[in-house]
VOGU-3710 file (C-alpha; in Angstrom, 3 decimals, decimal comma):
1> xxxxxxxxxx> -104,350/149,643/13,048  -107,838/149,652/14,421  -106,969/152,998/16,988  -110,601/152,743/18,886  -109,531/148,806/19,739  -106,954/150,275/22,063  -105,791/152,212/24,872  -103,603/155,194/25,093  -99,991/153,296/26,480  -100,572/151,060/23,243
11> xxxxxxxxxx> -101,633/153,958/20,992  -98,788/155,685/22,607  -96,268/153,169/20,752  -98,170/151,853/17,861  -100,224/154,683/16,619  -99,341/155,441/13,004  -96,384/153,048/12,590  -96,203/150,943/9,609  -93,619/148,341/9,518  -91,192/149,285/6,039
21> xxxxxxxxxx> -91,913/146,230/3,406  -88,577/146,153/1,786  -86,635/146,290/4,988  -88,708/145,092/7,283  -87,234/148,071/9,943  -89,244/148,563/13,268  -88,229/152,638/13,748  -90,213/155,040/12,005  -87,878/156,326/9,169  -86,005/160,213/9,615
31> xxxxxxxxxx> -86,902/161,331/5,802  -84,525/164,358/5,334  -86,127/165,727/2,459  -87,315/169,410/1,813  -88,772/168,611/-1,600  -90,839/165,108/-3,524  -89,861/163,799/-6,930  -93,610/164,296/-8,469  -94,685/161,165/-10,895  -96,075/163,231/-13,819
41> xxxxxxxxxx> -97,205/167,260/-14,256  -100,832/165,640/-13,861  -99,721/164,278/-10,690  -98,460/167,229/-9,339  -101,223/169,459/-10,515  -103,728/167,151/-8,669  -101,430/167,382/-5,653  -101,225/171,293/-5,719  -105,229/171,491/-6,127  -105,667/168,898/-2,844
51> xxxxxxxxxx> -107,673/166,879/-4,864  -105,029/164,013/-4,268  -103,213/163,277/-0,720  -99,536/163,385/-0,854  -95,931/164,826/-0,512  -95,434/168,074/-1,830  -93,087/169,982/-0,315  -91,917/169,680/3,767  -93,253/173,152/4,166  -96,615/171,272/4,134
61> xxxxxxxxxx> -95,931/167,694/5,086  -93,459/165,338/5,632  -93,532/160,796/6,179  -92,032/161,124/9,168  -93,679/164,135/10,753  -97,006/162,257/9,160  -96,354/159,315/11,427  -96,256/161,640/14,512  -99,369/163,571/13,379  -101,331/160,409/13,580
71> xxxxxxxxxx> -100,233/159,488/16,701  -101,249/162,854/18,636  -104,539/162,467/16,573  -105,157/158,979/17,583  -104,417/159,869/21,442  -106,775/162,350/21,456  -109,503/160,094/19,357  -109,241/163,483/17,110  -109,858/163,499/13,081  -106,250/165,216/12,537
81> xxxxxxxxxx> -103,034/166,767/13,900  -100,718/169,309/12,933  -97,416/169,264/13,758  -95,688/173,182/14,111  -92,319/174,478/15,168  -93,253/175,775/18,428  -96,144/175,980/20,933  -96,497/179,388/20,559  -96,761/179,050/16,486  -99,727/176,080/17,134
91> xxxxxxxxxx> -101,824/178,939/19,202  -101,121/181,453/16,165  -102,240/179,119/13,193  -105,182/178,422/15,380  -106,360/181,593/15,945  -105,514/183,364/12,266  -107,163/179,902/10,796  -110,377/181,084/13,015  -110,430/185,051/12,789  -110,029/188,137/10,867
101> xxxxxxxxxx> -109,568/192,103/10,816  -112,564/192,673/13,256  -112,948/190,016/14,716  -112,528/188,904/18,011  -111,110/185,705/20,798  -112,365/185,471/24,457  -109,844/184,197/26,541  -108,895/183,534/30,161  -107,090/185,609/32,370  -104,700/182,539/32,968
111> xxxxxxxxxx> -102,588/182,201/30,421  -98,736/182,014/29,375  -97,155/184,832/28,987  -95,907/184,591/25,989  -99,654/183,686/24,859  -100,932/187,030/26,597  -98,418/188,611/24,717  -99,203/187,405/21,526  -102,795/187,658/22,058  -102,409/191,451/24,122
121> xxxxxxxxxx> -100,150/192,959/21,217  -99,194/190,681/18,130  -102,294/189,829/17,655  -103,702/193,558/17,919  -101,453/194,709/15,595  -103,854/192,423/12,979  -106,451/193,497/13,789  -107,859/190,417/16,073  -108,939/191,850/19,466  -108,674/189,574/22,691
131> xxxxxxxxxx> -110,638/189,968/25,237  -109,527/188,539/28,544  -112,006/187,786/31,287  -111,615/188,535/34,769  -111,446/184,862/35,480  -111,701/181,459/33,631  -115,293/180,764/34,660  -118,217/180,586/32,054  -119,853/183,408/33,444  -116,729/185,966/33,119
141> xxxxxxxxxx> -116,660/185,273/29,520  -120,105/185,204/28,725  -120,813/188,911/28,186  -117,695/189,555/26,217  -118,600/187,284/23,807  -120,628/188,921/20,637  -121,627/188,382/16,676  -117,981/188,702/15,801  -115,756/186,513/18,240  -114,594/183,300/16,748
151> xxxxxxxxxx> -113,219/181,505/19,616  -113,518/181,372/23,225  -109,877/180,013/24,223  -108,623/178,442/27,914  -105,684/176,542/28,944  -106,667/172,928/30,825  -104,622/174,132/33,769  -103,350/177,516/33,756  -99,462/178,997/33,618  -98,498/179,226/35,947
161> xxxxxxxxxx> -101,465/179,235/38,932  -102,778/175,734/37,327  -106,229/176,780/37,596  -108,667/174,466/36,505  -111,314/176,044/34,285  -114,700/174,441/34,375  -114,189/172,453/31,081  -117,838/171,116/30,456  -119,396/174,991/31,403  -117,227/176,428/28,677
171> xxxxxxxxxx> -117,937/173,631/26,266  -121,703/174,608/26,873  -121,125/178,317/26,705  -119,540/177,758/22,974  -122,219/175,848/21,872  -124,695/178,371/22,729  -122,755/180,932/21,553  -121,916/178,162/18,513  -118,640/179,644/18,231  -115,323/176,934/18,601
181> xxxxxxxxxx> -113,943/176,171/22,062  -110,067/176,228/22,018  -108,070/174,362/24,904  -104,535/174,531/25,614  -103,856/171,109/26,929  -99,629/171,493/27,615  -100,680/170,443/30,951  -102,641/167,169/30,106  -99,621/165,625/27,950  -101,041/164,815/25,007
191> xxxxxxxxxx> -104,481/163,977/26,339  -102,997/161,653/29,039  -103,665/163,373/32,080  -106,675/165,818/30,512  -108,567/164,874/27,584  -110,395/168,139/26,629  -112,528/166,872/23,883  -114,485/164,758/25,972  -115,570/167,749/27,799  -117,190/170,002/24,879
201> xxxxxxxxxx> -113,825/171,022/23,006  -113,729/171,465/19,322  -110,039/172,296/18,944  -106,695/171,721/21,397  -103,222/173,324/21,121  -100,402/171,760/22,735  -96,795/173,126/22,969  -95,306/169,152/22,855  -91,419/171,097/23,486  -93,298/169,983/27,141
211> xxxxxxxxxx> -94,563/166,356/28,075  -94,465/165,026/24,478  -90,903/165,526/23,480  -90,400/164,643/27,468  -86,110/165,596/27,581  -85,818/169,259/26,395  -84,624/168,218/23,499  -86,595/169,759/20,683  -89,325/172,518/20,054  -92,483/171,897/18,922
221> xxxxxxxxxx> -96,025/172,278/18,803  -99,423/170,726/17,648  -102,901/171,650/16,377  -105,272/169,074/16,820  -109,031/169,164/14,989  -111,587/166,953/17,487  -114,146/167,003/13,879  -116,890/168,345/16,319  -117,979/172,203/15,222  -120,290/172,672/12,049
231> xxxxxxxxxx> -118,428/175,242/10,384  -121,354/176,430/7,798  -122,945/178,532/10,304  -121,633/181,535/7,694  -118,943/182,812/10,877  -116,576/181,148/8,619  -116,420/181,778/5,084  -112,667/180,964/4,782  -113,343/177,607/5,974  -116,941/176,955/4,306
241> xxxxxxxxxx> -116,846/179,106/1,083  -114,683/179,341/-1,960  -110,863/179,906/-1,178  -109,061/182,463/-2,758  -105,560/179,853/-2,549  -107,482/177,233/-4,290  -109,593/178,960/-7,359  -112,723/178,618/-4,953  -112,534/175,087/-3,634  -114,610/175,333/-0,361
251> xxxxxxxxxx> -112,804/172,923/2,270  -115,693/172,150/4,498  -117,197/170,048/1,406  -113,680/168,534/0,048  -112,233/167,500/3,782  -115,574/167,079/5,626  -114,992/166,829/9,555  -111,308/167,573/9,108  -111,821/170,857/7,500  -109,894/172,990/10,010
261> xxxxxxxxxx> -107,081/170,902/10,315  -106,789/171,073/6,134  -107,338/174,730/6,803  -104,400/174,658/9,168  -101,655/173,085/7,109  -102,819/174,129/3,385  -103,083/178,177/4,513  -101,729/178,476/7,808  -98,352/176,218/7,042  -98,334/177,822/3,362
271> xxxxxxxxxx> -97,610/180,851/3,969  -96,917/181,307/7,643  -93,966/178,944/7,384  -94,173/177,487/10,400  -92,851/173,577/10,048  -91,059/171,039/11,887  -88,396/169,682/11,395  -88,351/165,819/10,257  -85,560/164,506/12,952  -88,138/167,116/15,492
281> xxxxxxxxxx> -90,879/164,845/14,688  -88,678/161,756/15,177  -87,714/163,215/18,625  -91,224/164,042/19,470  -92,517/160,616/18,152  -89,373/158,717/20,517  -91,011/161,130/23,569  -94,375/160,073/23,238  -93,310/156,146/23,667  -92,789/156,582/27,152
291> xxxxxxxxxx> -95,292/159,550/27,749  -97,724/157,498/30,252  -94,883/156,119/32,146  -93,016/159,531/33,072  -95,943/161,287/33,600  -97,028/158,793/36,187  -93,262/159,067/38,184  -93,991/162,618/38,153  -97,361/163,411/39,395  -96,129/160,762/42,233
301> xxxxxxxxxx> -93,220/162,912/42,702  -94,753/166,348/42,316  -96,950/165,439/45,352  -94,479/164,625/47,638  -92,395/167,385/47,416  -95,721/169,636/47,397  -96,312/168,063/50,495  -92,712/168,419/51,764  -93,031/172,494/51,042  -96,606/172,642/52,582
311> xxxxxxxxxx> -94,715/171,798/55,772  -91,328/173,995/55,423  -91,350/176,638/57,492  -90,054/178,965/54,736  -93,109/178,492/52,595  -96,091/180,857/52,495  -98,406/179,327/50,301  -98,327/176,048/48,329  -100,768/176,068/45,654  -100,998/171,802/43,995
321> xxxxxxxxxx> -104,512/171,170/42,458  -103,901/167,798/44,304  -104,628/169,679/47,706  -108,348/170,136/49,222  -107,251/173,351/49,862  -107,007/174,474/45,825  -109,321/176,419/44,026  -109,472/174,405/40,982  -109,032/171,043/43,356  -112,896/169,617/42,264
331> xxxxxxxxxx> -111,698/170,628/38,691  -109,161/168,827/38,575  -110,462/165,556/39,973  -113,056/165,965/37,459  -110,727/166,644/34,801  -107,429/165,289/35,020  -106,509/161,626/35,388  -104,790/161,039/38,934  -106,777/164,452/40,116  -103,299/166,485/39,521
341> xxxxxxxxxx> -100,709/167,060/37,648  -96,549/167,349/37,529  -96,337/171,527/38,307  -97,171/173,451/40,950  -96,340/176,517/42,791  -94,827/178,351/45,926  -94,760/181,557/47,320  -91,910/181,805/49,778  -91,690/183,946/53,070  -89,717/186,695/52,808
351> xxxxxxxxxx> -88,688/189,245/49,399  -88,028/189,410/45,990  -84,434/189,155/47,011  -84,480/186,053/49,403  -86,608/184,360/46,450  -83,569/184,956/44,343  -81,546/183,663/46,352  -82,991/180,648/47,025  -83,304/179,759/43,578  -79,901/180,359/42,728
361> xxxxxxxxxx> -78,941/178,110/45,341  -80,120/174,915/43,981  -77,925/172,615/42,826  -79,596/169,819/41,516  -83,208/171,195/40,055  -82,384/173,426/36,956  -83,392/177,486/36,903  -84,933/177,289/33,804  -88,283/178,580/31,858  -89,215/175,026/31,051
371> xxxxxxxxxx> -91,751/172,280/31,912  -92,789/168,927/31,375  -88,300/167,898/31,008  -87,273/164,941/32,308  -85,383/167,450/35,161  -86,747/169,168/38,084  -87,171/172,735/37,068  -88,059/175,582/39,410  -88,768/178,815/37,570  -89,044/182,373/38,499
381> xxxxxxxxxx> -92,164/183,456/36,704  -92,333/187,478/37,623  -88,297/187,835/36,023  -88,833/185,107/33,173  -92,070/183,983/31,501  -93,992/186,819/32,957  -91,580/189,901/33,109  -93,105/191,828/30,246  -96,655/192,189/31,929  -97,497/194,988/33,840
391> xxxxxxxxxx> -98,808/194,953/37,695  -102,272/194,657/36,665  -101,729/191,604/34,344  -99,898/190,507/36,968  -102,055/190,360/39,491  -104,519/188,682/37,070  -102,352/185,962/36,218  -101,640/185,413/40,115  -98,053/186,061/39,833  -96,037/187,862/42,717
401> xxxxxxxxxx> -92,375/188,301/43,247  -91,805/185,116/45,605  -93,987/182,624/43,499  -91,756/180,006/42,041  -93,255/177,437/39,478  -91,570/173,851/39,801  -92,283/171,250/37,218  -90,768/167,840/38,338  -88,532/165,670/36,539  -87,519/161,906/36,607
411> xxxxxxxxxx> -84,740/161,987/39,664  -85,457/160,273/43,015  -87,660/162,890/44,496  -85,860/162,046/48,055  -82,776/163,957/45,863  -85,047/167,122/45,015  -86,605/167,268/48,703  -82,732/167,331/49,862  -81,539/169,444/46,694  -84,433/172,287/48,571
421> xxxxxxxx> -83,639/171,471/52,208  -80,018/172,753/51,608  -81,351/175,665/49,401  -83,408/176,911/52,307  -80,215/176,761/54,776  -78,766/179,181/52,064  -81,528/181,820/52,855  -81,342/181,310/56,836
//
């Protein structure tokens, strides 16, 4: 199909889907397969030197996981996808596709924890120093950047504060610096509420466990190559010189635009390992349908019960990128369709105790460390996705012990407002 003809909602549903010929079946196809039935050993060795497309081995690719790869590229107007097994795997092919022993990311201080974790120690531990700013503004990250980073990396909205980084100024400040900008859109679902490629991005990660598989069903995560960065500025030789996995085929010249993405699955999924699964895909590809239509319901949602907390007596601090009163609230107007998004955050009155309590006491909206379900979930990020940083990291990430992220799901928000009404009486 001609993807620039349409819009996301129809890319949403059509994107990638070819119609089988012999059975004439709607549903993309579940193909259950770890290995491919090769036509000849010439075929195959033109297969293993990527100097013909095609099914090797599901390590590397797989028809149905191919259908949902060409969906997330065509919603993003990108030149390829990658499908992963996780979020958390996407952000690691990315950066050990992009940098070596040496070398070095600049990142922003608002990040997942599990991403600061990876970045803060895993990644240490290879050698790859991160460098976190004191805050996600251009300017912060500027002077830490030098002749050996090889990626300046911000999410869209940050975990769990949702600050808005100014997309456009770091697009600028990796062009002058001509190193690749790296977004982690979870937030903007797929490109439907935050688009970070029309802003100055060269490369987004998405952990689509989130918005994209939409029901907490599955776990999975996505690499997608926007085609924009010149990679023969000699910062990447492993990209646009001879590779040592392919007797010295140089992948900028055989895959053009899409040479990261190639880079991606024919190293990064080689030997790291890190595939879906093909009834994952399916999952994620059923998700995406209805993408546009839940996300709608919840933004909706997510400001009404922002705006019934903002009025609680209980309730120190609401912090919604929807309200004047947000940091990041010209940001995300810029940025994001609607001007907001389905999470935001409390601090409660009171202790770490009372916090507990509270949360405990819910009965309808699930205490989990999950977003972007088709639930309510309210999450206590200083005990769960944020326990293993210290004070200081803490305090960076804008985490204290009565902030409680809540991501909202598909019930009848009137239900959550009175699911939190009663969990307040619980905490007097």
């Amino acid at each position: 199909m001609d993807q620039k003809k349409y819009r996301f909602e129809t890319l949403q549903v059509h994107a990638g889907l070819q119609t089988d010929p012999e059975t004439g079946a709607r549903g993309v196809a579940i193909c259950p397969t770890a290995a491919y039935r090769f036509r000849s050993c010439d075929h195959a060795a033109r297969l293993f030197e990527l100097s013909e497309p095609g099914n090797i081995y599901t390590r590397l690719q797989n028809p149905t996981t191919a259908v949902y790869e060409e969906r997330i590229a065509a919603l993003y107007g990108a030149v390829g996808a990658l499908a992963v097994s996780s979020g958390m795997s996407a952000i690691l092919l990315t950066v050990l596709s992009l940098a070596g022993e040496g070398d070095n990311i600049v990142a922003s201080p608002f990040l997942y924890g599990g991403t600061y974790n990876q970045f803060r120690i895993t990644l240490r531990r290879l050698g790859i120093d991160c460098r976190i700013a004191r805050s996600e503004r251009a300017e912060d990250m500027e002077p830490l950047v030098d002749a050996r980073t090889r990626a300046i990396y911000a999410e869209s909205m940050g975990n769990p504060t949702c600050a808005v980084p100014d997309l456009e100024a770091l697009g600028r400040l990796a062009r002058q610096k001509d190193v690749p900008l790296v977004i982690d859109n979870t937030f903007g679902a797929a490109g439907y509420l935050c688009n970070p490629f029309a802003w100055g991005a060269n490369i987004v990660v998405d952990s689509a466990t989130k918005w994209i598989n939409g029901h907490g069903t599955a776990m999975g995560g996505v690499i997608v190559d926007g085609g924009n960065y010149d990679w023969s500025n000699g910062k990447f030789p492993q990209i646009d010189g001879p590779s040592e996995g392919y007797h010295g085929l140089n992948l900028h010249e055989a895959f053009g635009k899409a040479a990261f993405i190639a880079k991606c699955r024919v190293d990064g999924l080689r030997d790291v390992g890190c595939c879906p699964s093909p009834f994952d895909s399916y999952l994620m590809l059923l998700g995406l349908e209805t993408l546009s239509l839940r996300v709608r319901h919840e933004v909706e949602s997510t400001r009404r019960l922002a705006e019934y907390c903002r009025s609680h007596p209980r309730v120190e601090r609401v912090s919604f990128v929807g309200f004047e009163s947000h940091p990041s609230y010209a940001n995300a107007r810029k940025y994001y369709r609607f001007g907001s998004s389905a999470v935001f955050t409390v601090e409660l009155k009171g202790t770490l105790e009372s916090t507990v309590r509270f949360v405990e006491s819910l009965r309808l909206a699930a205490h989990m460390t999950m977003i972007g379900d088709s639930v309510t979930v309210v999450t206590h990020p200083a005990s769960t996705t944020h326990k293993q940083l210290d004070e200081q990291a803490l305090a960076a990430a804008g985490v204290t012990p009565t902030l409680l992220r809540i991501s909202l799901g598909l019930e009848n928000v009137d239900d959550v407002i009175d699911d939190f009404e009663q969990a307040f009486s619980q905490i007097g």
